[in-house]
Backbone as CSV, one residue per row, in Angstrom:
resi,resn,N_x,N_y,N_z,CA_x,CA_y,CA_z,C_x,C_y,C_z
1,UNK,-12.801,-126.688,57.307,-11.722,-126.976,58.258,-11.199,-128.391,58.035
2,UNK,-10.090,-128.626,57.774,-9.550,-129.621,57.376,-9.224,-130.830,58.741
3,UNK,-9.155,-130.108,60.262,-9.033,-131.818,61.166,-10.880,-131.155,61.782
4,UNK,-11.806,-130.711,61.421,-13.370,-130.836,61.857,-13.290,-132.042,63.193
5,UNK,-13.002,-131.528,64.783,-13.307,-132.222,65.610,-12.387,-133.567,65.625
6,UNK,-11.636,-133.514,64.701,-10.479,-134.784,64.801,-9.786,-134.360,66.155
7,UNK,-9.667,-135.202,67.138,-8.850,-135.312,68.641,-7.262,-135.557,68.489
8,UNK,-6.712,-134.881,69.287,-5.337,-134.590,68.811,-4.685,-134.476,69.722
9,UNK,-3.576,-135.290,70.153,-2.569,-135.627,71.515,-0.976,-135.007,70.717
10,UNK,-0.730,-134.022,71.774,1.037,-133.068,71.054,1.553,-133.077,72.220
11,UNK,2.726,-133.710,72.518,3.929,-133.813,73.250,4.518,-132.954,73.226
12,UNK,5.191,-132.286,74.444,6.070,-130.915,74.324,4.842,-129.735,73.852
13,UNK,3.764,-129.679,74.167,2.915,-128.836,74.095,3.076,-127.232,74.470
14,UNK,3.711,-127.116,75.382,3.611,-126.141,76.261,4.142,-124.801,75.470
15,UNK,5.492,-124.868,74.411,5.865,-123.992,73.408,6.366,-124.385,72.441
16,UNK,6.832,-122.925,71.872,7.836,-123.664,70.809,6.562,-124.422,69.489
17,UNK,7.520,-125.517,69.193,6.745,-126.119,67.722,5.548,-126.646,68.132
18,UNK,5.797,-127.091,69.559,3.939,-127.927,69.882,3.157,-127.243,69.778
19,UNK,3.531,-125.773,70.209,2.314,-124.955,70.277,2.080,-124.177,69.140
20,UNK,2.761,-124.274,68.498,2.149,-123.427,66.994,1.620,-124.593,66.740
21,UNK,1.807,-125.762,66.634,1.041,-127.245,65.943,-0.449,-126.595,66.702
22,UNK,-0.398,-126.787,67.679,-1.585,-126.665,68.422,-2.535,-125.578,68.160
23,UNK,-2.081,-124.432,68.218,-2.956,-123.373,67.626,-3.301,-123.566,66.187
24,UNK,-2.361,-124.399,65.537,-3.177,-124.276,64.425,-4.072,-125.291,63.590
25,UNK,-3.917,-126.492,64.513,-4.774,-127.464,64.462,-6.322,-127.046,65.248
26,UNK,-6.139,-126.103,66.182,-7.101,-125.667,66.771,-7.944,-124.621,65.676
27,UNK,-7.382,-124.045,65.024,-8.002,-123.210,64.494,-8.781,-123.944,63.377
28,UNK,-8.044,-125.517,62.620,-8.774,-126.236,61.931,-9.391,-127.398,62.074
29,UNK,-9.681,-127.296,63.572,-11.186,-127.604,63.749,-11.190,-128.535,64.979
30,UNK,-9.600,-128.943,64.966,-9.366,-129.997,65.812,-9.780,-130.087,67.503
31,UNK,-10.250,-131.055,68.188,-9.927,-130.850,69.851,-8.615,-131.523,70.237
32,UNK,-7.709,-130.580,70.966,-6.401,-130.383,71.401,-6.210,-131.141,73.079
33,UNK,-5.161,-131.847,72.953,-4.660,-132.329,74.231,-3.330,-132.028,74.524
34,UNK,-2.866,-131.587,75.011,-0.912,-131.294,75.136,-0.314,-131.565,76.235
35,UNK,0.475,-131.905,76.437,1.183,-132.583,77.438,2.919,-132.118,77.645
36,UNK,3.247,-131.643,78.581,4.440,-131.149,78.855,4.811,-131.092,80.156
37,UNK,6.158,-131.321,80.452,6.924,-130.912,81.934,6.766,-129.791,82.419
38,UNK,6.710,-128.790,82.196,6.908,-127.392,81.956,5.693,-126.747,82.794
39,UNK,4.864,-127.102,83.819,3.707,-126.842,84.567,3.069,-125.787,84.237
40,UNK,3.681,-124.810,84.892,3.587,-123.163,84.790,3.324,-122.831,83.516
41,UNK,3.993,-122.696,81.939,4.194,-122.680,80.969,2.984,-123.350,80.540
42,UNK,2.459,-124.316,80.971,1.539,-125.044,79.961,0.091,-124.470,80.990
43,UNK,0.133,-123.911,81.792,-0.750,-123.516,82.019,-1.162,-122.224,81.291
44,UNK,-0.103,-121.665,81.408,-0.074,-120.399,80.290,-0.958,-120.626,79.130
45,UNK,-0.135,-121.532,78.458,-0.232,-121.379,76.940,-1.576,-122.020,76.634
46,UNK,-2.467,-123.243,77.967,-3.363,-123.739,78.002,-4.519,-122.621,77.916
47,UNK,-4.497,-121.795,78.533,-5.201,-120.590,78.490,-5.334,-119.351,77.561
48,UNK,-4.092,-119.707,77.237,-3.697,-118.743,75.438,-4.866,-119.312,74.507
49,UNK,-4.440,-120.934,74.211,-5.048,-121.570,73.253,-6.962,-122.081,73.188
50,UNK,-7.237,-121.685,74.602,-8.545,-122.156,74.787,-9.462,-120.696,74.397
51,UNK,-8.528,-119.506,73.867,-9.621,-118.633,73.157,-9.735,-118.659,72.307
52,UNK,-9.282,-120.102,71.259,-9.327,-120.213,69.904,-11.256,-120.121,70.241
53,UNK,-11.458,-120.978,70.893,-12.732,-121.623,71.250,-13.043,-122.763,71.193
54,UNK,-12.338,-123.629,70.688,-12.528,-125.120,70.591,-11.726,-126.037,71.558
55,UNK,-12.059,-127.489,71.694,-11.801,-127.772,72.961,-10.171,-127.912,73.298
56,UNK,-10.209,-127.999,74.260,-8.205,-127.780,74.176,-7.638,-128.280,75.780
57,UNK,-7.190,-129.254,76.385,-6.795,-129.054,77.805,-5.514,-129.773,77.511
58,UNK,-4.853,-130.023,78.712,-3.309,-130.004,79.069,-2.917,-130.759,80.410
59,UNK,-2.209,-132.102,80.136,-1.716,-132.584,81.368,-0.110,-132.633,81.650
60,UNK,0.364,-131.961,82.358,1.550,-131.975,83.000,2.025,-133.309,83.624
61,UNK,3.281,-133.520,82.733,3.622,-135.007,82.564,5.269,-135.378,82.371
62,UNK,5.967,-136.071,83.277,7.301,-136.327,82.582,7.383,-137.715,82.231
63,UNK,7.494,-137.289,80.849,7.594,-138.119,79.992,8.306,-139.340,79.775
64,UNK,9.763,-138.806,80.794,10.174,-139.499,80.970,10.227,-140.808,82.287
65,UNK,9.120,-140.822,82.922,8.431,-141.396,84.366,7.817,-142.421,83.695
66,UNK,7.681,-143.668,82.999,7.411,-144.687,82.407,5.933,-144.667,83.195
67,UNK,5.851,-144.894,84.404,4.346,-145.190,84.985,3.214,-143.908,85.041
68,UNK,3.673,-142.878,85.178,3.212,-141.987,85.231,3.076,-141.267,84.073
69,UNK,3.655,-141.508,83.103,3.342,-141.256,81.691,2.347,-142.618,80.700
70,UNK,2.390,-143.750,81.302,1.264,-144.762,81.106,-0.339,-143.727,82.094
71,UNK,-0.303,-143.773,83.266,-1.518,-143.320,83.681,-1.740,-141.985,82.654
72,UNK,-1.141,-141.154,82.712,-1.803,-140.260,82.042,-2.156,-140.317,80.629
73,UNK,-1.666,-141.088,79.863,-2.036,-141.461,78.240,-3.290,-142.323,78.919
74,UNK,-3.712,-143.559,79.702,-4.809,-143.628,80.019,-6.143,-142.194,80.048
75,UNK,-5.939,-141.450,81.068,-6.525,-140.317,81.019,-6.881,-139.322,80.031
76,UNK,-5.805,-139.672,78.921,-5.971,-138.313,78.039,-6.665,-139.423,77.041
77,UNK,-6.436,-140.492,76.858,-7.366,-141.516,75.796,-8.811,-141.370,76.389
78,UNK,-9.433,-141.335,77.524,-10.804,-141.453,78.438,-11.169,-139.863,78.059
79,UNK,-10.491,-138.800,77.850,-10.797,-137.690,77.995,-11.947,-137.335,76.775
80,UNK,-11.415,-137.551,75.515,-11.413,-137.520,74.698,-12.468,-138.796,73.799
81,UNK,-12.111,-139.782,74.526,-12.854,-141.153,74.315,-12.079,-141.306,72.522
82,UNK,-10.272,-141.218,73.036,-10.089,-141.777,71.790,-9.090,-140.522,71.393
83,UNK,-8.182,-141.182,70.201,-6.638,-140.038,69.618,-7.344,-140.646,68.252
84,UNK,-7.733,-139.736,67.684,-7.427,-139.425,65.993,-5.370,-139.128,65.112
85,UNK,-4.834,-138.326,65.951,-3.674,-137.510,65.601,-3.060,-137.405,66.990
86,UNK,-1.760,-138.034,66.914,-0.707,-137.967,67.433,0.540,-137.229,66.850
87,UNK,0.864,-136.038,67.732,2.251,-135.499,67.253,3.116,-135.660,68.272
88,UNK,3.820,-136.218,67.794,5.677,-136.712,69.320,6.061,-135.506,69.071
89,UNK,6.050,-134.731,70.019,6.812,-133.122,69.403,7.856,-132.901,70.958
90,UNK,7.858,-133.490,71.713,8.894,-133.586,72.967,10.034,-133.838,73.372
91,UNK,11.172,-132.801,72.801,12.335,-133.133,72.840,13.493,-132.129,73.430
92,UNK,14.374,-132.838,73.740,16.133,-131.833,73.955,16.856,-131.805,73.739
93,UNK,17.343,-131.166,73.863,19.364,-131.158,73.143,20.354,-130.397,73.762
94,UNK,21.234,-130.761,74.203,22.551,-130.476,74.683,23.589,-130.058,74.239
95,UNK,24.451,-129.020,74.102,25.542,-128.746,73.333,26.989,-129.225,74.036
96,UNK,27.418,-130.522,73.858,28.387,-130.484,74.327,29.500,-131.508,73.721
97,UNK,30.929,-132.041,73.444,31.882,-132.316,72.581,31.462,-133.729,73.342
98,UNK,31.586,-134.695,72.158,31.426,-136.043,72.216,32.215,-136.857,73.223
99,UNK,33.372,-136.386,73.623,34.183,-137.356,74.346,34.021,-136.931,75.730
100,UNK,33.502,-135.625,76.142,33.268,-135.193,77.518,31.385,-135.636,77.775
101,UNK,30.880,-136.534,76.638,29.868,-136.929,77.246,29.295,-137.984,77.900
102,UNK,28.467,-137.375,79.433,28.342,-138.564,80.269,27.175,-139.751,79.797
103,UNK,27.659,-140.490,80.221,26.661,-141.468,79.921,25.334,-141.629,80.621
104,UNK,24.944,-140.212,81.619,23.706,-140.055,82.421,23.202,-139.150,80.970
105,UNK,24.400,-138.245,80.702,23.287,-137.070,79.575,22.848,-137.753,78.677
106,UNK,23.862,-138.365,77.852,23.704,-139.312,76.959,22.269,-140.457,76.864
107,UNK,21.874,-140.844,78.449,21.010,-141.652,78.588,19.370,-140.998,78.465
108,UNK,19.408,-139.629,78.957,18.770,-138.529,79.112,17.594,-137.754,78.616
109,UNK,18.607,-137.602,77.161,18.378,-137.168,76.028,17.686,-137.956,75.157
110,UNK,18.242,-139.409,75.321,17.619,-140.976,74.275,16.721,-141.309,74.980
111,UNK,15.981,-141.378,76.579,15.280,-141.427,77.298,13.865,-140.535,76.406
112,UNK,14.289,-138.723,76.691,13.070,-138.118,76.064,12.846,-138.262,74.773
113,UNK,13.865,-138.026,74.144,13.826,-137.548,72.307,13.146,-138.755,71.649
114,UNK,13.765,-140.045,72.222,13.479,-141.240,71.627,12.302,-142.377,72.394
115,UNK,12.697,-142.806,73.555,11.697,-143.996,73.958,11.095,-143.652,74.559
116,UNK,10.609,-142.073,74.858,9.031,-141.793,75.559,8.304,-141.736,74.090
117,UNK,8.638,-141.644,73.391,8.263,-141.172,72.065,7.688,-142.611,71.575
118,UNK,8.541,-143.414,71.655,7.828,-144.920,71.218,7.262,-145.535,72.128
119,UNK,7.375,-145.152,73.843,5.963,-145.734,74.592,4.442,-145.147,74.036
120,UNK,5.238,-143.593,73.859,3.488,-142.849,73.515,3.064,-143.495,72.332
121,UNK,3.854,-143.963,71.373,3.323,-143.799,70.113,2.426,-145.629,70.214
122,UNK,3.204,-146.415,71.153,2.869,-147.544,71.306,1.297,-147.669,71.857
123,UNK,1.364,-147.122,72.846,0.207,-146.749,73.483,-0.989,-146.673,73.002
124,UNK,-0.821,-145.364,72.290,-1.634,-144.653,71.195,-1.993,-145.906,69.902
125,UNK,-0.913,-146.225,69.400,-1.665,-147.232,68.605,-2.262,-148.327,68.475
126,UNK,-1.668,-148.877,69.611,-2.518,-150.359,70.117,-3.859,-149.632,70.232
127,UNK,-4.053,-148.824,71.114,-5.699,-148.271,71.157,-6.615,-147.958,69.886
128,UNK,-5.760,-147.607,68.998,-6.307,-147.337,67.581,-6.588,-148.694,66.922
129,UNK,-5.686,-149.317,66.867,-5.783,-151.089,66.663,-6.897,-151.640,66.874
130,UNK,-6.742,-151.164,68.554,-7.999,-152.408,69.196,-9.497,-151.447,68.601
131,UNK,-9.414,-150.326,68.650,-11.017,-149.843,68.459,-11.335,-149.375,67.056
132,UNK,-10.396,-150.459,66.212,-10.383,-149.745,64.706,-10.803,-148.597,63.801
133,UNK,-9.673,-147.381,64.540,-9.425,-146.457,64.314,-8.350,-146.113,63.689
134,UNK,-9.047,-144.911,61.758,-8.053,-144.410,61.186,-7.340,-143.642,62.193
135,UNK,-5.927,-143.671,61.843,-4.916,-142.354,62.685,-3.633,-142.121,61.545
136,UNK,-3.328,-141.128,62.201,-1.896,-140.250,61.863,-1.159,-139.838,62.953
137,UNK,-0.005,-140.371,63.055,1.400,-140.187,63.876,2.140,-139.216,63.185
138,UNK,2.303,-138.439,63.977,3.668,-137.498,63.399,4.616,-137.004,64.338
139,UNK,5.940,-137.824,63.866,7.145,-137.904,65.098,7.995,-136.608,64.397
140,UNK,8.492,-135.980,65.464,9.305,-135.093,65.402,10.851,-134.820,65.666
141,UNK,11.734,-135.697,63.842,12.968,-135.726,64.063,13.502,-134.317,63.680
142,UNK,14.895,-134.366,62.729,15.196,-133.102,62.845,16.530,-133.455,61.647
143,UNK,16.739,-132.228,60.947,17.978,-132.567,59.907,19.056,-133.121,60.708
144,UNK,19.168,-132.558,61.825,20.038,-133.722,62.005,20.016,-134.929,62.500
145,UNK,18.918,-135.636,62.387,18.946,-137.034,62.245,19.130,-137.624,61.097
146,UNK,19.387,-136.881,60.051,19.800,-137.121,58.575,21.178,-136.932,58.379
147,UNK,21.986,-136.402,59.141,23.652,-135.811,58.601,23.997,-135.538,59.984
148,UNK,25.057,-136.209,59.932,25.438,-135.589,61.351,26.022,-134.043,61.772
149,UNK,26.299,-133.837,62.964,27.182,-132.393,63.322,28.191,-132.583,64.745
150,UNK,28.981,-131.505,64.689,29.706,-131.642,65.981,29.018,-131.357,67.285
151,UNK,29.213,-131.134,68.426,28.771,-131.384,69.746,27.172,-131.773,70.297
152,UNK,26.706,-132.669,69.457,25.019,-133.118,69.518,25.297,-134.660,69.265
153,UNK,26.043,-135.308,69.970,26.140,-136.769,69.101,24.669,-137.238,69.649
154,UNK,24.387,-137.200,71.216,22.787,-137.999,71.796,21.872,-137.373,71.241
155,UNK,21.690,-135.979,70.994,20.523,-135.378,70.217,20.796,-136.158,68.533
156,UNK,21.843,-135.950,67.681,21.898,-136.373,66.730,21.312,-137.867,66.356
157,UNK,22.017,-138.697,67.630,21.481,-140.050,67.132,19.827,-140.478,67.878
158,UNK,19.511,-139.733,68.385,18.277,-139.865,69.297,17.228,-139.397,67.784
159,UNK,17.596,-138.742,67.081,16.484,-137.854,65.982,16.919,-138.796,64.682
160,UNK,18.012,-139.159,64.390,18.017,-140.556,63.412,17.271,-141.974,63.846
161,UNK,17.392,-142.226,65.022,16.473,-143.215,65.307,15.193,-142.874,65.250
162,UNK,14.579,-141.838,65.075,13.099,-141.185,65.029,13.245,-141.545,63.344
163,UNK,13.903,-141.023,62.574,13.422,-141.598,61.502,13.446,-143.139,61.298
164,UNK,13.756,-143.731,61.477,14.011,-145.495,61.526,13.054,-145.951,61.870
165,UNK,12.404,-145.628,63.221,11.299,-145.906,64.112,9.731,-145.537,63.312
166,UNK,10.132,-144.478,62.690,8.652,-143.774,61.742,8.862,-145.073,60.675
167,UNK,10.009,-144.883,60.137,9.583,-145.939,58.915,9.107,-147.164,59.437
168,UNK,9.574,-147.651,60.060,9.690,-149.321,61.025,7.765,-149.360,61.597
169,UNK,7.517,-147.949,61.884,6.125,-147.745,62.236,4.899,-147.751,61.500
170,UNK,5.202,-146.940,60.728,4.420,-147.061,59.555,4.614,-148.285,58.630
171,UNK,5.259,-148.900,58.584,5.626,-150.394,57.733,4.650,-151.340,58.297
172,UNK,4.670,-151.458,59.835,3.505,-152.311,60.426,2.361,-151.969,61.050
173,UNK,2.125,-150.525,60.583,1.105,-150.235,61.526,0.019,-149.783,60.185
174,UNK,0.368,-149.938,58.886,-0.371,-149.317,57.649,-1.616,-150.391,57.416
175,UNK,-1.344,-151.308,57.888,-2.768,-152.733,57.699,-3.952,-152.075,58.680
176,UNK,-3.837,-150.991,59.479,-4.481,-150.915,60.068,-4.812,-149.286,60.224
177,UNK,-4.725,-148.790,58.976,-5.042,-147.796,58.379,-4.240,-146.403,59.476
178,UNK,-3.046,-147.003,59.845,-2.650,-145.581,60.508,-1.279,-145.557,60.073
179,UNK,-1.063,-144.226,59.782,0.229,-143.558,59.107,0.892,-142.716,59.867
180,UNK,1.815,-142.961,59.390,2.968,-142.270,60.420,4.133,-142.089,59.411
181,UNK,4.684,-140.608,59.766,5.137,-140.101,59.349,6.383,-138.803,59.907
182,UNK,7.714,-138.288,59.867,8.280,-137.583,60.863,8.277,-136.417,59.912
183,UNK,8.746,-135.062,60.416,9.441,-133.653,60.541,10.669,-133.851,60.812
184,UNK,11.575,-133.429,59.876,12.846,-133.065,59.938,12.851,-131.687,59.541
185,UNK,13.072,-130.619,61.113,12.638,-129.148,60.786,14.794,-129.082,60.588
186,UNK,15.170,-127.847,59.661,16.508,-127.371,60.414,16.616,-126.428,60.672
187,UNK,17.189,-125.145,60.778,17.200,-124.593,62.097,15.668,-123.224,62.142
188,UNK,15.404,-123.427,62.913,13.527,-123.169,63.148,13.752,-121.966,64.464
189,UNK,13.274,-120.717,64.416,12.914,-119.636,65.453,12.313,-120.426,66.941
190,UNK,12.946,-120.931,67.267,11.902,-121.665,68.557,13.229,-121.272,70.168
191,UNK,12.527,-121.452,71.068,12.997,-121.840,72.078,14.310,-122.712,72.372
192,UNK,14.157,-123.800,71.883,15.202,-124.879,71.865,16.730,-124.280,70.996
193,UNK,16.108,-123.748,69.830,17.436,-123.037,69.241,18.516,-122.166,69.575
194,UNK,17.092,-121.471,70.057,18.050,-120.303,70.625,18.668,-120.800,72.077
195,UNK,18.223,-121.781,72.466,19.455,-122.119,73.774,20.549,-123.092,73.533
196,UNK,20.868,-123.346,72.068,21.531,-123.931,71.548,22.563,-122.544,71.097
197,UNK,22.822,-121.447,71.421,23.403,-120.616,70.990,24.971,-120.823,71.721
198,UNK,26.062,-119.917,71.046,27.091,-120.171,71.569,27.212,-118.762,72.748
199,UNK,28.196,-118.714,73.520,28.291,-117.682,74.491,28.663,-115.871,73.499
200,UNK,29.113,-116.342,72.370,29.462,-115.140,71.539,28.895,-115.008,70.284
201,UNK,27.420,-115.626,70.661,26.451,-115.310,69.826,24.901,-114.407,69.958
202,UNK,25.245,-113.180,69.599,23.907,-112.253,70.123,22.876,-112.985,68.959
203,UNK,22.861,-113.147,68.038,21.821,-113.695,66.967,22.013,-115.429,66.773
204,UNK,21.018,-116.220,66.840,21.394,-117.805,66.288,21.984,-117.847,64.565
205,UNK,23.309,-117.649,64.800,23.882,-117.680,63.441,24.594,-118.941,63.049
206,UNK,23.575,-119.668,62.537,23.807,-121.306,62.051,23.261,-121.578,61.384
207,UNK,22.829,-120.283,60.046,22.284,-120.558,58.626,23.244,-120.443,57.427
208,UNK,24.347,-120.789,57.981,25.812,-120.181,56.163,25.272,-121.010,55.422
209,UNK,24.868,-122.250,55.687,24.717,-123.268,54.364,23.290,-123.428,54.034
210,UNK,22.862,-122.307,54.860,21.301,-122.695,54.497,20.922,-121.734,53.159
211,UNK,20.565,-122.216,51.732,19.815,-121.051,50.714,19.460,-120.067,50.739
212,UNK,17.907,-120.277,51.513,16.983,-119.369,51.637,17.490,-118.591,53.219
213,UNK,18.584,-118.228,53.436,19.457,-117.486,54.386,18.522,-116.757,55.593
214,UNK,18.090,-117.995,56.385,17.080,-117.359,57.331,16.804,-118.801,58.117
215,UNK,16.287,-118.025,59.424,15.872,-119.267,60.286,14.285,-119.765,59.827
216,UNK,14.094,-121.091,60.007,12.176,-120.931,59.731,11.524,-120.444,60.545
217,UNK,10.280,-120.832,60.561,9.634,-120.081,61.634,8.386,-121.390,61.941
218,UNK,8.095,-121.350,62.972,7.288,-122.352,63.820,5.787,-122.563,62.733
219,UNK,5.558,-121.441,62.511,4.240,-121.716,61.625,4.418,-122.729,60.376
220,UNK,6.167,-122.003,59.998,6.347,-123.002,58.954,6.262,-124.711,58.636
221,UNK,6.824,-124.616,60.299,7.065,-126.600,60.876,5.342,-126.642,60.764
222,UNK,4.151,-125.698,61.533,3.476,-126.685,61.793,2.393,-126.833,60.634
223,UNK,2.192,-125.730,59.294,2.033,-126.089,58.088,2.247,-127.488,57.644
224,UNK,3.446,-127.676,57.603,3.737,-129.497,57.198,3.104,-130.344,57.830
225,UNK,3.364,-130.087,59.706,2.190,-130.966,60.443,0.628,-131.077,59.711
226,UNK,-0.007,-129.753,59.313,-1.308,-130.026,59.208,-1.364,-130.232,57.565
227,UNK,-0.631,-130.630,57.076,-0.586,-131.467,55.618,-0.429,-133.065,56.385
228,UNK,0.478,-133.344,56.664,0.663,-134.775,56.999,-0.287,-135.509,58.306
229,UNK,-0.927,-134.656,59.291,-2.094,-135.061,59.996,-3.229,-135.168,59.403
230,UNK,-3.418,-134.489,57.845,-4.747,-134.235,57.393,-5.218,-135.171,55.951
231,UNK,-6.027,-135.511,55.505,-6.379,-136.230,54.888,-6.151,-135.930,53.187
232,UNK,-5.217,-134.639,53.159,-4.853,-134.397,52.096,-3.248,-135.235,51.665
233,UNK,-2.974,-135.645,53.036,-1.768,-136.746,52.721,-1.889,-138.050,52.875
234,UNK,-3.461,-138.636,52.532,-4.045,-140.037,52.807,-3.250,-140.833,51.993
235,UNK,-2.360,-140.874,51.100,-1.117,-141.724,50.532,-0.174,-141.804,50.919
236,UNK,0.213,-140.658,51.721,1.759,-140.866,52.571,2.052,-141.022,53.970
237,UNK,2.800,-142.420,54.165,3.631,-142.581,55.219,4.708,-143.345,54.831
238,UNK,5.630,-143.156,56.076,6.531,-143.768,56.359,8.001,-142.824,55.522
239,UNK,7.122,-141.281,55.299,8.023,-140.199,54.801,8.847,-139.518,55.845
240,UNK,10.005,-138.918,55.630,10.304,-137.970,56.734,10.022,-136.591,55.566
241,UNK,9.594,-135.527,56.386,9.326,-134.410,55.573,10.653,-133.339,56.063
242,UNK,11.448,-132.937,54.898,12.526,-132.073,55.380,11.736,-130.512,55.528
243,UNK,12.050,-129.924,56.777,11.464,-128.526,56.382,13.068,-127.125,56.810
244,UNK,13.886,-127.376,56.159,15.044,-126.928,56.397,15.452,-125.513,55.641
245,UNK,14.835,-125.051,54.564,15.527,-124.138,54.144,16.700,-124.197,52.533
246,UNK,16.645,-125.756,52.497,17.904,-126.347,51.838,19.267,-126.279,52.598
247,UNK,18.836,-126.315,53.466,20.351,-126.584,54.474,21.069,-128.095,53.849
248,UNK,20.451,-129.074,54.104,20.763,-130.522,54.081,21.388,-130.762,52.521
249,UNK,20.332,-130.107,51.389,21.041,-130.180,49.701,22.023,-129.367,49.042
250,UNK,22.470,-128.266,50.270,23.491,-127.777,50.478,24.805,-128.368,51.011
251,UNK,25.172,-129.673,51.051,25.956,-130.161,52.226,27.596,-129.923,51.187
252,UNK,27.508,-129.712,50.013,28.737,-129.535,49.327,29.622,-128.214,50.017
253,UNK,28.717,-127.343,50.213,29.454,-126.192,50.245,30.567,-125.923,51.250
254,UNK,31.336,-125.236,51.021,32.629,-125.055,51.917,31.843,-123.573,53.034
């Protein structure tokens, strides 16, 4: 088993990409912590994942509550007595045209996607710092924080600053043996996608430029996670990993 008892904190736990991360870090060996808004849901899925058999619990948390997301990263660090693997996997997106956007959504969106993401990650690593502990960060941007698109400008620029922030992270945080590294998934079978759909769309059809002419699939995103959490990527950080399909090396096409 490749994370053997390595402790493991996933944001946005409750579905979607956290929770395939989660099941399948669970299955390789890891003990699981997840954290999500989503109460109900993460109780669910808390109970899904605890028949892997290995250890696994879940604190219901908005992320975006600065104090109340400090106490509970206290708690989930005491739980555990300590984060091996951090995944920022907690995010949203909005579909709506740039000039009709408010500057509450706008604030909203850069609130979750982005600076709960760098309190946690702050958090998390000072603790690794102080108790000189190897770790692995893995933030969760997205192709389009690489290229832009129409009606996502706060999601768009909220997931480019995730890559900036990984590099900027891993640049000063590598003296102290922890790497960090992001996911740039593009368009992925999850939850979030499909409510990104248009009103005259029965199928999420937003693969024309993608190659391999298909959406990914969650197992696929969290494959990459358990390469870049695991010690088979002990040379790399400060990478973003594209997991798109060739959407992005496609950008010529009409």
């Amino acid at each position: 088993m490749r994370l053997e008892n390595k402790r493991v904190l996933i944001t946005g736990g409750a579905r979607g990409i956290g929770k395939g991360i989660a099941q399948l870090f669970l299955q390789e060996g890891a003990n699981v912590i997840l954290l999500d808004i989503r109460k109900m849901e993460l109780e669910m899925t808390l109970q899904e994942l605890k028949e892997i058999g290995k250890p696994c619990e879940a604190f219901a948390c908005d992320l975006t509550d600065q104090d109340s997301l400090l106490k509970t990263l206290n708690s989930v660090w005491q739980l555990f007595n300590g984060i091996d693997i951090l995944v920022n996997n907690a995010g949203k997106a909005v579909r709506e045209p740039f000039l009709q956007t408010s500057v509450e959504n706008w604030e909203d969106v850069l609130q979750l996607n982005l600076t709960s993401m760098f309190t946690v990650s702050q958090f998390i690593s000072n603790r690794m710092k102080e108790y000189q502990m190897k770790g692995s960060i893995i933030n969760m941007a997205s192709k389009n924080g690489l290229a832009g698109s129409s009606m996502l400008s706060h999601y768009n620029a909220s997931k480019g600053g995730i890559v900036l922030l990984s590099q900027s992270m891993a640049v000063e945080l590598a003296s102290f043996d922890i790497r960090v590294n992001a996911i740039a998934p593009g368009f992925i079978d999850t939850p979030l996608d499909q409510d990104l759909k248009t009103d005259n769309e029965e199928n999420l059809a937003l693969t024309n430029r993608t190659p391999m002419k298909r959406l990914g699939t969650i197992q696929e995103v969290a494959n990459c996670a358990l390469f870049l959490a695991s010690d088979e990527s002990s040379y790399v950080t400060g990478s973003t990993l594209v997991v798109d399909g060739g959407h992005l090396a496609n950008a010529s096409e009409l």
